[in-house]
C-alpha atoms as a printed R data frame, in Angstrom:
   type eleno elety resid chain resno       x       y      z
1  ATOM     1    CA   UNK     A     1   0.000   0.000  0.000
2  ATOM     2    CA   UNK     A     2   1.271   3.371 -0.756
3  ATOM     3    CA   UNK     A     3   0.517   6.750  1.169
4  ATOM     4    CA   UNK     A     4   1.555  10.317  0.624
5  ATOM     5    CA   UNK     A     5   3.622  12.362  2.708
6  ATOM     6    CA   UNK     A     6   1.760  15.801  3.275
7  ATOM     7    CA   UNK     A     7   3.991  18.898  3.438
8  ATOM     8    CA   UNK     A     8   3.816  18.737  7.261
9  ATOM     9    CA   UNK     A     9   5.221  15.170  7.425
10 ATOM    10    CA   UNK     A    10   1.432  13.694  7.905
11 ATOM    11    CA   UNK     A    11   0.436  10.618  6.204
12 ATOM    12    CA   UNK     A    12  -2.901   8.963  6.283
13 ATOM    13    CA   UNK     A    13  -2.740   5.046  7.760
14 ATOM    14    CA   UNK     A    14  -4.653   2.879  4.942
15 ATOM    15    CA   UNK     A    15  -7.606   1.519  6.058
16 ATOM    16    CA   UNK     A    16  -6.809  -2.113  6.242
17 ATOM    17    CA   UNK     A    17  -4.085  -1.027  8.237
18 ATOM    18    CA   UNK     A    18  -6.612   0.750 10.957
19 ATOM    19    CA   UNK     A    19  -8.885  -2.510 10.802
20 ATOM    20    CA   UNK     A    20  -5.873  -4.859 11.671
21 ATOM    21    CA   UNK     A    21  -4.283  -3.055 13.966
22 ATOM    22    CA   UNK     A    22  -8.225  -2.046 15.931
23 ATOM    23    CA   UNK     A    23  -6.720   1.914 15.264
24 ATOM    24    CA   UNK     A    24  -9.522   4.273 15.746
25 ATOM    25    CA   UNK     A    25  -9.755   8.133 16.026
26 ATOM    26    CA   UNK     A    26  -7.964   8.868 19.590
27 ATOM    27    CA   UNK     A    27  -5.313   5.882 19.307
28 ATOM    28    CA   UNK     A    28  -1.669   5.893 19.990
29 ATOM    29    CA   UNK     A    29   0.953   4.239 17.768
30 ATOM    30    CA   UNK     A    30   4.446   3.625 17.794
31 ATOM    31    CA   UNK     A    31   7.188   3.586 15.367
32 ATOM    32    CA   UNK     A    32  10.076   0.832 15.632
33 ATOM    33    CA   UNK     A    33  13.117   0.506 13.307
34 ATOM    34    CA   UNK     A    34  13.520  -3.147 13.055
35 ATOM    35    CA   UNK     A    35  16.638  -4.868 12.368
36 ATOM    36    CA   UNK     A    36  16.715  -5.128  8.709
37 ATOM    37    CA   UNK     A    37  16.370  -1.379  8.665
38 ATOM    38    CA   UNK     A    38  12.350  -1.212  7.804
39 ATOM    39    CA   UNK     A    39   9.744   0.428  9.882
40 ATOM    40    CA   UNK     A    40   7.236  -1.209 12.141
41 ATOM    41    CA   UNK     A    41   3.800   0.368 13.209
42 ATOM    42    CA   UNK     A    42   2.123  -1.057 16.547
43 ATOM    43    CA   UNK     A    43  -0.415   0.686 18.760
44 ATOM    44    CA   UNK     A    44   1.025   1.718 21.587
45 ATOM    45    CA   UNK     A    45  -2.295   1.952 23.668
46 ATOM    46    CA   UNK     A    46  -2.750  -1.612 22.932
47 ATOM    47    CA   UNK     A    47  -6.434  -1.758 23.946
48 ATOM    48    CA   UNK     A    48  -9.220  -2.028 22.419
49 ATOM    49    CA   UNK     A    49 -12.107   0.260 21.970
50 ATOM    50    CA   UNK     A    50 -14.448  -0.033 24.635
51 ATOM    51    CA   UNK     A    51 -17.251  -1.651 24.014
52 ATOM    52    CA   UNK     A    52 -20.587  -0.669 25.062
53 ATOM    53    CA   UNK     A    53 -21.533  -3.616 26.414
54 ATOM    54    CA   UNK     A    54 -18.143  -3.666 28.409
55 ATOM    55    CA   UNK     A    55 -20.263  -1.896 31.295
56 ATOM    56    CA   UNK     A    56 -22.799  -4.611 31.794
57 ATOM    57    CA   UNK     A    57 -20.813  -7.541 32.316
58 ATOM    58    CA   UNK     A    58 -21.340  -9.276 35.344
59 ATOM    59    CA   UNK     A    59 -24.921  -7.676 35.950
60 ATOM    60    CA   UNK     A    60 -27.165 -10.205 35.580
61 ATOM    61    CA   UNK     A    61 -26.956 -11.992 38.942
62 ATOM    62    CA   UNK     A    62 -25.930 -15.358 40.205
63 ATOM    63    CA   UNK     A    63 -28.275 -16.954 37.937
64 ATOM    64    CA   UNK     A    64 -29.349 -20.369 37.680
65 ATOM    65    CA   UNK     A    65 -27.285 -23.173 38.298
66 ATOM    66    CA   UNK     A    66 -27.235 -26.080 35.606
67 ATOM    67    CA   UNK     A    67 -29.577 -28.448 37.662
68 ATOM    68    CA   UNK     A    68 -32.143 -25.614 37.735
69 ATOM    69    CA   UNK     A    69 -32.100 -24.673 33.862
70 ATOM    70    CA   UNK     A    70 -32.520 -28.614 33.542
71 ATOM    71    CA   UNK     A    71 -35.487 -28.351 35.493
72 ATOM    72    CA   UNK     A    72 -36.770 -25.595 33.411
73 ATOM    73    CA   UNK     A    73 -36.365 -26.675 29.931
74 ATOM    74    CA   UNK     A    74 -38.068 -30.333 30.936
75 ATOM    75    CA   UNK     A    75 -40.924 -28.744 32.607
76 ATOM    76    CA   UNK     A    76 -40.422 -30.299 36.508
């Protein structure tokens, strides 16, 4: 993939790029020179977007225990 370099030094990160690495608006990323002399991109946050379900895990109770569902779906 190729990019262009604006006159401030920007460049845009292609969009398969963004998808692989989970890169939104508001991410970090770092630069690394690797041994061979080529440049690797990582996210330096290295979390994912929150989800908005994150906040209700672990809200629905205790629940029902396996024995009890069992009961349940045969109809004791």
């Amino acid at each position: 993939m190729t990019t262009t370099v604006t006159t401030k030094g920007q460049v845009t990160i292609p969009k398969p790029v963004r998808d692989f690495l989970g890169i939104v608006p508001g991410s970090k990323v770092e630069f690394h020179r690797a041994s061979d002399g080529s440049v690797v991109i990582t996210r330096a946050d290295r979390h994912q977007p929150k989800s908005r379900f994150n906040n209700l895990r672990g809200h629905a109770g205790e629940g029902l225990n396996t024995d009890a569902i069992m009961a349940l779906t045969r109809g004791e």
